[in-house]
Residue, then its C-alpha position, 0 to 999 in steps of 0.5 A: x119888259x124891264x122898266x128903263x132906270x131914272x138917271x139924272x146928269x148934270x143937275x149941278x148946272x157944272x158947278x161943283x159943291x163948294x166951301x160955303x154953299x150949304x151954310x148959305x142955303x140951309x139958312x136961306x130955305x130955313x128964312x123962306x120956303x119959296x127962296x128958289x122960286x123967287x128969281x130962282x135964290x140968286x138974289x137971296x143967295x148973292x150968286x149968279x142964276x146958275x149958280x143958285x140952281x147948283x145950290x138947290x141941287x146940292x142941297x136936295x141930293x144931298x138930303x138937306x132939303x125937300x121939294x114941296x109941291x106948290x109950297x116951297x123948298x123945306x129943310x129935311x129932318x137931318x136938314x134940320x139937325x145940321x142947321x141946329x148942330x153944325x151949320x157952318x159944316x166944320x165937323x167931318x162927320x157932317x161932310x161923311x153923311x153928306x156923302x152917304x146920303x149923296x151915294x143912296x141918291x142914285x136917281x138924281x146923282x148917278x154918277x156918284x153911285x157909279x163911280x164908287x159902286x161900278x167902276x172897280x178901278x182903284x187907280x185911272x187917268x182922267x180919259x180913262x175914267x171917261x171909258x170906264x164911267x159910259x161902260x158902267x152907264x150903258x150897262x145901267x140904262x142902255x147906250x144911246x139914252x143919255x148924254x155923253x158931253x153931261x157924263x163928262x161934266x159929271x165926271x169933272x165935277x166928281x173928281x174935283x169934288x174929291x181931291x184934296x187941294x188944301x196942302x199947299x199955299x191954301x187961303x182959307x179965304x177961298x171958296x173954290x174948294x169942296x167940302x168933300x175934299x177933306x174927306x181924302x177918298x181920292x188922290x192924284x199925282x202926275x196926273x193919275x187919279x187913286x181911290x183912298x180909304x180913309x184916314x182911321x182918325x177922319x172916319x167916325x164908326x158911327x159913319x160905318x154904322x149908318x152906311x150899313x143901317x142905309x145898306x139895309x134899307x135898299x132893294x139890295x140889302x132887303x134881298x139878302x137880309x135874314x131874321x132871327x129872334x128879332x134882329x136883322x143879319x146882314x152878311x159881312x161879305x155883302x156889306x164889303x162887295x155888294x153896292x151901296x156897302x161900307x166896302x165900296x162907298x167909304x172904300x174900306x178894306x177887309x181889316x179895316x171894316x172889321x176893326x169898326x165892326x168891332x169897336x161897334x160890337x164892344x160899344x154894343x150897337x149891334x152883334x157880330x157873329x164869327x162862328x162856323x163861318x158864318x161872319x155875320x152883323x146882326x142890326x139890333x131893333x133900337x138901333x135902326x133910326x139913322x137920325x137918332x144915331x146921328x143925334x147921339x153924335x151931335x148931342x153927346x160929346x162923350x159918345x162921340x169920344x168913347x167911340x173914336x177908332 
């Protein structure tokens, strides 16, 4: 008997992430462990109960923070990194990583990892996302195990996570936008929603290579990995069409995930191989640490400009 998958709707208590919040709570837990057990960080955090149950949310699916039993809420390594690095969240790259790792959270962000790995359609109207989102549910844990109004709130809060609101009369004072926003993965006009691949000067390689260093990791990748003499290949088809791949969570065509192949295989951290058709990455043993490789990012400024697409 198949064991029945964990899913989790609506942890974000309806609230979506905004501009603000994770500086805000990176630096709360880095002060105090116990910040959301204490009246649950509204008080620390200045935001309504609910609120601060969105932040703790936010902060753990997004990989910034752990849950230690009976001991608190504790920043994670790249919890760390950010906080040392870019802890008002300004650099894209940071908001990229966020993104990834909320995609490999499908356990407590279902939703994400539906949206982008499940639903095929590019373009939609908001009550047809509503359709597309339960199909893609009832076939990934069986209808009638979850709750239809927590699907659509989840649904709500993704799209108005992704969209880009900042073009016109944009306060910088306001705090009601996300960060992801600035991500351009998704667009709308006229009341129709459009996935987007991202904009070449927005997307560092470095954010392709750690997706693929994540897709190697999952249960999905293991299953279609091959070795050879110490390296771990990965078909570039499995990479663009298979969950969790650059192709579907960073919504990149063909071309394109050449092109950063490319521009990885000349900054040699990993091997390409084209020939007798065989399209192959080959991951290189030093390069599997994803924190190192987002450490070289922070630390070494002539990386990150030698490396721009």
């Amino acid at each position: 008997m198949e064991k029945q998958k964990k899913i989790r709707l609506k942890g974000h208590e309806s609230f979506m992430l905004r501009d603000g919040w994770l500086h805000k709570g990176i630096v709360a837990v880095a002060k105090n462990s116990n910040v959301f057990s204490e009246y649950m960080g509204a008080d620390a955090l200045g935001v309504g109960s609910n609120m601060a149950k969105a932040i703790r949310y936010w902060l753990k699916v997004l990989g910034l923070t752990k849950d230690v039993a009976k001991k608190g809420t504790y920043l994670t390594q790249l919890g760390n990194l950010i906080l040392e690095q870019d802890s008002y969240f300004e650099d894209i790259f940071t908001i990229w990583l966020l993104h990834l790792e909320l995609l490999f959270h499908k356990e407590d962000a279902t939703a994400w990892y539906l949206f982008f790995n499940e639903v095929i359609a590019d373009e939609f109207h908001k009550e047809e996302l509503f359709r597309l989102m339960r199909q893609a549910l009832n076939l990934y844990c069986g209808e009638g195990t979850y709750s239809e109004r927590s699907l659509e709130s989840d649904v709500i809060v993704l799209l108005n996570m992704y969209i880009r609101q900042r073009e016109e009369n944009y306060d910088p004072e306001e705090k009601s936008i996300s960060p992801f926003s600035a991500l351009g993965l998704l667009q709308v006009e006229q009341r129709k929603y459009r996935k987007k691949q991202p904009e070449l000067n927005l997307l560092h390689p470095f954010i392709v290579f750690i997706n693929i260093l994540l897709y190697q990791k999952t249960e999905n990748g293991r299953l279609d990995m091959v070795e050879k003499q110490g390296r771990i290949g990965i078909s570039m088809d499995d990479l663009l069409y298979k969950k969790n791949g650059p192709g579907k969570v960073l919504h990149l065509s063909r071309t394109t995930f050449h092109l950063y192949l490319d521009k990885l295989s000349a900054e040699e951290y990993l091997d390409i191989n084209r020939t007798a058709g065989l399209d192959m990455v080959y991951l290189k043993p030093e390069y599997l640490d994803v924190l190192q490789i987002a450490q070289d990012y922070y630390r070494n400024r002539e990386i990150q400009r030698r490396m721009e697409i």
